[in-house]
Residue, then its C-alpha position, 0 to 999 in steps of 0.5 A: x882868309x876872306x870868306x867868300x862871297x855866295x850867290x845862289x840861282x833859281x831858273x824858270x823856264x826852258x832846258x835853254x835857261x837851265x844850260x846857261x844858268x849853270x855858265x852863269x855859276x861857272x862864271x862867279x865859280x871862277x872869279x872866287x864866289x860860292x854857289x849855294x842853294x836858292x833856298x839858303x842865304x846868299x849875298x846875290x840871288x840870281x833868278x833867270x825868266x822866262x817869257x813862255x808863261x803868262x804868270x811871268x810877272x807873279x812868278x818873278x816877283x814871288x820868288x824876289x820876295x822869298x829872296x827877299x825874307x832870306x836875305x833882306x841886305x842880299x842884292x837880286x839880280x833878273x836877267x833872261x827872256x822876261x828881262x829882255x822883254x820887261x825890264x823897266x816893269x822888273x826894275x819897279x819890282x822891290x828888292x830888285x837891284x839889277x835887270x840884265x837883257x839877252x846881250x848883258x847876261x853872260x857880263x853879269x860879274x861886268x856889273x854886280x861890283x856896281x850894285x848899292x842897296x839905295x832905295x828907288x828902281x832896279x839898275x837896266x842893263x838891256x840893248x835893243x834885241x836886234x843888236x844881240x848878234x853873238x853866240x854864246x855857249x853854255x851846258x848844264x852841270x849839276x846832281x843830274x846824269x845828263x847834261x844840256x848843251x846849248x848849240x844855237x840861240x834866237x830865231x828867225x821865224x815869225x810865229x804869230x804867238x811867240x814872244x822869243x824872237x823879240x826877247x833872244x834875238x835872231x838865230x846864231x849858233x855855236x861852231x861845230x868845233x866849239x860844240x864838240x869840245x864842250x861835248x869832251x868837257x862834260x864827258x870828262x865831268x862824268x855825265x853819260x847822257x848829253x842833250x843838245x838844245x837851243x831855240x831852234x835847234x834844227x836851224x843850226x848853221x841857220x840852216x833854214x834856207x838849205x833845208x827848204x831849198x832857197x840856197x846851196x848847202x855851204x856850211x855846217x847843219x844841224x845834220x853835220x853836227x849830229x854826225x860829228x856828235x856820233x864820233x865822240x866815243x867818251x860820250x853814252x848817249x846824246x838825245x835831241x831835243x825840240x826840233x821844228x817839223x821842218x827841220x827834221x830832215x830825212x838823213x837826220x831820221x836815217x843817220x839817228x835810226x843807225x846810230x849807237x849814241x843817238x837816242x831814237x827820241x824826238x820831240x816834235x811841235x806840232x802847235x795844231x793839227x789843223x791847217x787853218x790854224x797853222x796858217x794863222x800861226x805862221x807855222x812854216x808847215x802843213x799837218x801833212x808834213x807833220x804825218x809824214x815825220x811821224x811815219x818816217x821816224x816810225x819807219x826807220x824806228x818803229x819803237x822811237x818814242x815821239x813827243x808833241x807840242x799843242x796850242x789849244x784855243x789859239x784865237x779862231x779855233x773853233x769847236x770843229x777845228x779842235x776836234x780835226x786837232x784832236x782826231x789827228x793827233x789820235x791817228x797819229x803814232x806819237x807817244x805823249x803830248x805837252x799840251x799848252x792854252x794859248x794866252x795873249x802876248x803883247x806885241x805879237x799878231x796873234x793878240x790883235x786876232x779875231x775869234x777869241x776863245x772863251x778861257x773856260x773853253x780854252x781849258x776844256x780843250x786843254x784837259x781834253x788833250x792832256x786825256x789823249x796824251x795819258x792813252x798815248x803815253x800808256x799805250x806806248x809803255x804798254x806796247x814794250x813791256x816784256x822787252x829789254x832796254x838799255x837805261x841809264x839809272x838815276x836817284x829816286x825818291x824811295x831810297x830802295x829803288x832806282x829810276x831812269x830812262x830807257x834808251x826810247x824814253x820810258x821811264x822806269x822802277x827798278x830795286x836799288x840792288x839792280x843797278x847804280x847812279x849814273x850807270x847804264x844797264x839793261x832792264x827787262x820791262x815787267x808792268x806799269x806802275x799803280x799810277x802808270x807814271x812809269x814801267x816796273x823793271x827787273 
């Protein structure tokens, strides 16, 4: 019997490319390959980009090289965001052999059979963005407890900082039946949490237009689907990640509020807490909105916990405009920000802006909010202990304890002996952590 062929995976990126890195694996699964880990051989290493970081490039061709002294008669194969937006300059990289674009990645076993190890540039396979018009599904499956379903893909709007549209295309989503079945299939796998994921989430069923009154609601939304989601009994829990402002509609605040399976957690790109700044970016919303999301998740669940997206030195911002930011996210009831320093991308508006903040200064600004976000995050542990929670308990890296997630996104220590993987329980919340990284359970 032949030994089969291995493939190995490596993702940068987003719980989006996590998802359909895993459908990739799928795929080569079923036509007889083996999967095994990016840091072992491999016939074919396959690394999925991402555009989001400004290293895309270093990071792409360090891991081809690491690949490269593994393996050196191993074929490479780049595909993702990155690739859709650069593949010519991927293709120059050595040692790569195949370069997929947002419309060829899921026909990857399509072209590997093709692939020689003759010297020269990388094969292209990348459309044009504007003719990628499919949806296709895929979730993530691996040592993980929880499992991300993707259910919409590309995006309509036209942030003046934001490459993804030219790289993923415009918005299309999943079916509601489609997205439930996928739902029962992990369920089966034995995985007790699903989060539902995509580019613009809340745009489900392309929903934008419904949302902000332009036509009559007709199909399904990102609400109906949550709704659906709710009525799987197989599955423990469902989170939903980042979802646009808004979007984020006040029955779909009530229904989760109400809801068994739906955690009361949500992440919510906020980008500026200035309004100038928003306007610049071509956010689709003023802070006002913002504030009044916050405050309405907080009435419905006033122990929810609230994510926050920030852009810091995004070109104009003044020293007075970061610290109207700053103060607002400080009045605010969120609980942890990621904060990220605006860097220049080709072919986007906000490149050509004038104002251009200092790099420095960008990164003052950066470790400014990263401060804030520890004080929120902190204050908002703080504010639970001496209560119970429902967790789901995962590995952690001292064998004689247990970590997790509460059902409100605190993390969580607990002794082995209190629980299993994989397994939800209750926790009673005693104190933080030396480093504050977590809550101490019993």
């Amino acid at each position: 019997m032949a030994t089969p062929r291995t493939v190995a995976f490596h993702t940068l990126g987003c719980k989006l490319n996590y998802s359909e890195t895993s459908a990739l694996a799928r795929l080569f699964e079923s036509s007889g390959y083996l999967p095994v880990k990016f840091e072992e051989e491999a016939d074919i290493y396959v690394l999925n980009t991402c555009s989001v970081t400004e290293q895309a490039d270093r990071e792409c061709r360090k891991i081809v090289r690491q690949a490269m002294r593994r393996q050196p008669d191993a074929f490479v194969v780049v595909t993702g965001c990155y690739a859709q937006l650069k593949p010519q300059e991927i293709a120059d990289i050595p040692g790569v052999d195949l370069v997929l674009g947002a419309g060829e990645k899921f026909r990857i076993l399509d072209y590997v059979d093709d692939l020689s190890k003759a010297p020269g540039k990388g094969m292209v396979r990348a459309g044009e963005v504007r003719d990628v018009n499919t949806f296709t599904s895929s979730f993530s499956f691996g040592d993980r407890t929880r499992s991300f379903l993707k259910v919409q893909d590309g995006c309509d709007y036209k942030c003046s900082f934001c490459t993804i549209p030219q790289a993923r295309g415009a918005s299309r989503s999943d079916t509601v039946e489609s997205a439930i079945a996928n739902a029962r299939r992990i369920a089966e796998m034995g995985v007790k949490e699903i989060v539902l994921t995509g580019v613009n989430l809340g745009d489900f069923g392309n929903g934008t237009a419904v949302i902000e009154g332009e036509r009559p609601r007709k199909e399904a939304l990102f609400a109906d689907l949550v709704q659906e989601m709710d009525r799987l009994e197989d599955v423990s829990r469902f989170r939903i990640s980042s979802i646009e402002p808004n979007l984020l509609t006040d029955e779909i605040i009530t229904f989760v509020g109400k809801s068994a399976r739906f955690m009361p957690h949500f992440h919510l790109p906020l980008q500026s807490g200035n309004d100038k700044q928003l306007r610049d970016m071509r956010r689709r919303y003023k802070r006002e909105l913002y504030a009044e999301r916050v405050a309405s998740i907080k009435k419905h669940m006033p122990h929810a916990c609230i994510g926050c997206d920030v852009i810091v030195g995004f070109p104009g911002e003044t020293e007075a405009d970061f610290l109207e930011t700053y103060q607002f996210i400080q009045s605010l009831e969120v609980s942890y920000l990621h904060v990220f320093t605006y860097s220049e991308r080709a072919n986007t508006p906000a490149a050509e802006m004038p104002g251009i903040v200092p790099v420095e200064e960008r990164r003052r600004r950066n470790q400014a909010l990263r401060g804030l976000s520890e004080m929120k995050r902190r204050a908002f542990y703080q504010q639970h202990l001496d209560t119970t929670r429902p967790v789901l308990f995962e590995h952690h890296k001292d064998e004689q304890l247990l970590s997790g997630y509460t059902d409100n996104y605190i993390k969580i220590e607990v002794p082995v002996a209190k629980g299993h993987m994989n397994e939800i329980g209750t926790v009673q919340l005693l104190h933080l952590s030396p480093d504050g990284e977590s809550v101490c359970c019993a």
